[in-house]
N, C-alpha and C positions, 0 to 999 in steps of 0.2 A: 705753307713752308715752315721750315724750326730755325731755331737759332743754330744751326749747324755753324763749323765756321766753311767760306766760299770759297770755291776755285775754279778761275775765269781760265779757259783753255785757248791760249792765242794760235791758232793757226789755219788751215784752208776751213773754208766756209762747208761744214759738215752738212752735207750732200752726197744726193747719189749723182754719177754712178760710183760705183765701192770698188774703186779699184787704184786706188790710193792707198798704201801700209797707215799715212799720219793721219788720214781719215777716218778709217776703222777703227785705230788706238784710240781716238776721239770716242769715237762714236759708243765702242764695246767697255769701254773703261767708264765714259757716263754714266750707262747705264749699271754698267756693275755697283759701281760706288755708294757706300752706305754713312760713313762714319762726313762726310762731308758733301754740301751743296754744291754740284757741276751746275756751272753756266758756262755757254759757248755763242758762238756763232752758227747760227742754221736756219736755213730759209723758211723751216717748220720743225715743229715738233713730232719727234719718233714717236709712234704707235708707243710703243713699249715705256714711253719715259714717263705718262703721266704728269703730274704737276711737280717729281722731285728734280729735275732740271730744267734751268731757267733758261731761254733761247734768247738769245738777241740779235736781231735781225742785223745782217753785215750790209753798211753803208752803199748805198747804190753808185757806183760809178762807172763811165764807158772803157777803160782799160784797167788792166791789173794792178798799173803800179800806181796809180793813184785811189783803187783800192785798199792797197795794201797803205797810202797814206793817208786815209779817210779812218781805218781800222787804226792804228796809231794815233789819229787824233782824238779819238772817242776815248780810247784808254787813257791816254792823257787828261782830257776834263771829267771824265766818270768818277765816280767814286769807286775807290780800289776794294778790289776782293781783298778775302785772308791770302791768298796768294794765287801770285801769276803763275799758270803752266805754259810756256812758249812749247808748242811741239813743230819742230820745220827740223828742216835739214838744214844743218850748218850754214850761212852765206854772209857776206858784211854787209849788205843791207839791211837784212832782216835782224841780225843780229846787233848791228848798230843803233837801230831805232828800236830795237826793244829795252837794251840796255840804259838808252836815254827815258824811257817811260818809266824803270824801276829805280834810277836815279833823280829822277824830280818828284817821285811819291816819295822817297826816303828822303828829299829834303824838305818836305811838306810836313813829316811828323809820322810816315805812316809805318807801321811796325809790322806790317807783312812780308810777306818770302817770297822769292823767285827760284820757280825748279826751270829745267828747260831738260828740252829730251832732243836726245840726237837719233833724230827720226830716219834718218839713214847714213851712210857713212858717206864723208867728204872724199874726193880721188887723191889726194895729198893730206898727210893730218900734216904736214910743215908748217902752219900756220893758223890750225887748230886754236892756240891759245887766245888769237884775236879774236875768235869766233864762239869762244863757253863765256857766258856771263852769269852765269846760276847761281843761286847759294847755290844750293845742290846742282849736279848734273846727270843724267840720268843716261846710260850705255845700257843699248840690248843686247850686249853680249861680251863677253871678259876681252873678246877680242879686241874689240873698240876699248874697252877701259885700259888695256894694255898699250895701245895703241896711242891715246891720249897721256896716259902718263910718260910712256917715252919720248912724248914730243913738248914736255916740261909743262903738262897741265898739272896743278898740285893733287894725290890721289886723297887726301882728304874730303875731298868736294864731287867725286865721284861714285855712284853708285849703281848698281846692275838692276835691271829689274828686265829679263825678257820680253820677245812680243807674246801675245796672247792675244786667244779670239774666243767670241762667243760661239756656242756649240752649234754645227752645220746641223741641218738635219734634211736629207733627198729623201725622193717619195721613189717608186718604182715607176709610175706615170712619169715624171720630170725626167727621169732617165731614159724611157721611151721616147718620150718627145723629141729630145736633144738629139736624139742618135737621127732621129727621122727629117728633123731642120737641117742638119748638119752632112747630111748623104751616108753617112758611117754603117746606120744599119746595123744588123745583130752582131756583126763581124765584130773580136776582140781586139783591141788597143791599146798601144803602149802609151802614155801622155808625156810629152816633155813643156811645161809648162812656165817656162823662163823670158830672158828674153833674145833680141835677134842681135842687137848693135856694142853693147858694153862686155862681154862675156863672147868668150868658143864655145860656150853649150848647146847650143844650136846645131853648131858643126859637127859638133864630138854627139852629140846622136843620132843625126844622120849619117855617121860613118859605123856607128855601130850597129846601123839598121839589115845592113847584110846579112850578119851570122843570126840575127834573130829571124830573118825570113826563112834561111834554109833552113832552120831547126821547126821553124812556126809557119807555113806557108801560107796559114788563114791569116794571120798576125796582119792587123793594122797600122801603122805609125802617125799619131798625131803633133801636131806643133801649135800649140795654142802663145803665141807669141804680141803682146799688144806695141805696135810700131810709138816708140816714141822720138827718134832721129829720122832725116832722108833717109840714112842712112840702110834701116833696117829692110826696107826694099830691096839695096843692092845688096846685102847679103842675103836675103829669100833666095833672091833672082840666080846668084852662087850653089845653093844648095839645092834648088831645082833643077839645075843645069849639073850636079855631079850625080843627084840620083837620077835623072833620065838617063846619062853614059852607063851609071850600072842599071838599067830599065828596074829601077823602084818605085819611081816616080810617081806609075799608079795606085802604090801602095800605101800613101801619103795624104796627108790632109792639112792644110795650111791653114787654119780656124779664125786666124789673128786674135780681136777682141770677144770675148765669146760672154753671152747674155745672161748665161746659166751657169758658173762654172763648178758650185758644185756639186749640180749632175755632171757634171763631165769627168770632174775626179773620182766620182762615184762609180762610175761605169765602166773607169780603165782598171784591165789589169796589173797596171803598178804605175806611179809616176817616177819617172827622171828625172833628175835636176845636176846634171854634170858641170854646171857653172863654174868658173874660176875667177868669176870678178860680179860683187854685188854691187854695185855704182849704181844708184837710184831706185833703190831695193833699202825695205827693212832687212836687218841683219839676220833674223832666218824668215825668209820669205812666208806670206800668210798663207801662201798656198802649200807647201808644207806642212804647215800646221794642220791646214783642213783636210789633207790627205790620212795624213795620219787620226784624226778625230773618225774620219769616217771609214777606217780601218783598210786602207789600199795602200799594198804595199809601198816603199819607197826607199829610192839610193840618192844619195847626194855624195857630192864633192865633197874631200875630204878637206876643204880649204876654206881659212880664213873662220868667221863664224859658223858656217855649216857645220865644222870639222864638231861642236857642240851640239849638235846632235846625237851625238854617240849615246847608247848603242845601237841604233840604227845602220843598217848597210851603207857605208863610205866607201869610195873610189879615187883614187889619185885623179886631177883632175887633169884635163886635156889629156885625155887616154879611153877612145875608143873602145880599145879591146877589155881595156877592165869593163868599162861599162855594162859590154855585152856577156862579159864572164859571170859579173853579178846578177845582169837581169835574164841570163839563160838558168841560173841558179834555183831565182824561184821559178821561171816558167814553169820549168820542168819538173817540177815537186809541188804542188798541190798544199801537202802538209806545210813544206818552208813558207811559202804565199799565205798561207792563215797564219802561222807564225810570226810572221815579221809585219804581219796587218795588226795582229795583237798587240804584238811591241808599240808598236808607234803609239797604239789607241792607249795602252798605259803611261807611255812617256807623256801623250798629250794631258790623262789629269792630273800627273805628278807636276808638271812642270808648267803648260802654255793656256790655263782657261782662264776666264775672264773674271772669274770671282778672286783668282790669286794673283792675277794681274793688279785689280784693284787696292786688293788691300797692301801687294809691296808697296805701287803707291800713296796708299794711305798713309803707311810709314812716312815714305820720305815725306811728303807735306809737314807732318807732323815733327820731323826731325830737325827742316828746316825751320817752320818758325821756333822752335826751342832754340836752334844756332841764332835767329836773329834777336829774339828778346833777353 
């Protein structure tokens, strides 16, 4: 190891499976990071990390929440890193008890920083400001830093740095596979890869599943949806029961959690993502991201952070018929489809890989401890 200076990454116990946004950020940002020493929490060490990330095993306990305060007491009596990363989504627990760990180092003598990242967006910022304790705070996306300064966070203390992911790479076998586990078969499809219970995007794809059928008869429609509420049941069970009345139904595929996803993004003709509400979602979903890296086409909702996306195909959101306006757009053009597979795959290294994920980070680390000393 060097004298780098250190930074302890407080948040879920970085593990698979990888289908957590504050996981991945974890995970793809360790690894990327040059200029300073990651340590985290992980039950093992990544293939990939070699000995420049430090692991420390997260406290054993029989329920969460006295994990989460076994995890708070270690940081407590450890000796502090150059600076704490808290990556979670907003909450008063969590961010009360972190706030109290970077307040008893600072009366200790200790001259390090605290960033915190807002790993997804809260359902109210009303109350936002009891919940940023950062030097710095870190928004992935201007809409959230917007969004927090209106709700009297000071914008001083705010700074952007996107999601980003390390580069996907599918085999044509992986893609075979998938289609062959999954019943899909050679047949092409459309992905909608959101989710079922916080957002209409769900709905608003399955209603726009008609006019793609009669224009596309082969056309599959996928819904790769991972159930996080009861919730997301009864609304499957809705959207089953309205494509059976227009007999789609067969046409459909209801994936939920899927092993591989992405071959699966791999292997559709475009992804969907009609969403109007990202509640328990990073601010432009990672899935997204991977679509775009691995050059399939993609249309989002013109809403909230999505709309930052741009220039990528956007849709007004809860609107069906745009949806299917857009994606009968590239069906039908061949050229458009490589096109807008292109775009994305530019937007993705101008803007979301993991190497300039890190180093905006690097910045802010570095900004902060210069604001604290």
């Amino acid at each position: 190891m060097t004298d780098k200076p250190s930074v302890l990454f407080v948040s879920k116990t970085i593990e698979a499976p990888w289908n957590d946004g504050s996981k991945v950020l974890v995970r793809d940002l360790a690894s990327a990071m040059r200029a300073y020493t990651p340590e985290l929490f992980a039950l093992e060490a990544h293939e990939s990390w070699g000995d420049r990330v430090v692991v420390k095993s997260p406290p054993e306990s029989a329920s969460p929440m006295r994990a989460h305060l076994a995890v708070m007491g270690k940081l407590l009596v450890d000796t502090p890193p150059s600076v704490f990363h808290f990556v979670f989504a907003p909450n008063f627990p969590s961010s009360t008890a972190s706030r109290l760990v970077a307040i008893v180092h600072k009366l200790r003598g200790w001259q390090g920083a605290t960033v915190q990242t807002i790993a997804s967006r809260p359902k109210s910022f009303a109350k936002v400001r009891s919940l940023l304790f950062g030097d710095l705070v870190v928004c992935q996306s201007k809409a959230t830093r917007d969004a927090c300064v209106e709700a009297g966070f000071p914008a001083e203390r705010l700074r952007i740095v996107p999601p980003f992911i390390a580069e996907p790479h599918v085999s044509g076998a992986r893609i075979m596979e998938l289609r062959e586990a999954t019943l899909i078969g050679p047949a092409p499809y459309v992905l909608y890869p959101g989710d079922l219970e916080f957002s209409d995007g769900a709905t608003v794809f399955a209603r726009s599943i008609r006019r793609m059928h009669d224009a596309f008869p082969k056309m599959r429609f996928v819904f790769a949806c991972r159930p996080k509420t009861p919730k997301a049941a009864e609304v499957k069970r809705a959207i089953v029961a309205e494509l059976a009345r227009e007999r789609l139904a067969h046409l459909t595929y209801h994936l939920g959690e899927v092993t591989d996803p992405h071959a699966l993004i791999a292997g559709a003709e475009a992804v969907l993502f009609p969403v109007n509400d990202l509640y328990g979602k990073v601010d432009l979903p990672l899935v997204l991201l991977e679509a775009m890296a691995l050059r399939v086409p993609l249309i989002a909702a013109s809403h909230g952070p999505l709309a930052e996306l741009a220039p990528m195909p956007l849709v007004p959101p809860s609107d069906p018929e745009a949806l299917a306006d857009a994606a009968l757009s590239l069906l039908r053009h061949e050229g458009e489809k490589l096109r807008v597979g292109e775009l994305g795959r530019r937007i993705f290294e101008e803007r979301y890989t993991a190497a300039q994920g890190a180093k905006a980070y690097e910045h802010v680390y570095t900004e902060a401890l210069a604001r604290r000393r």
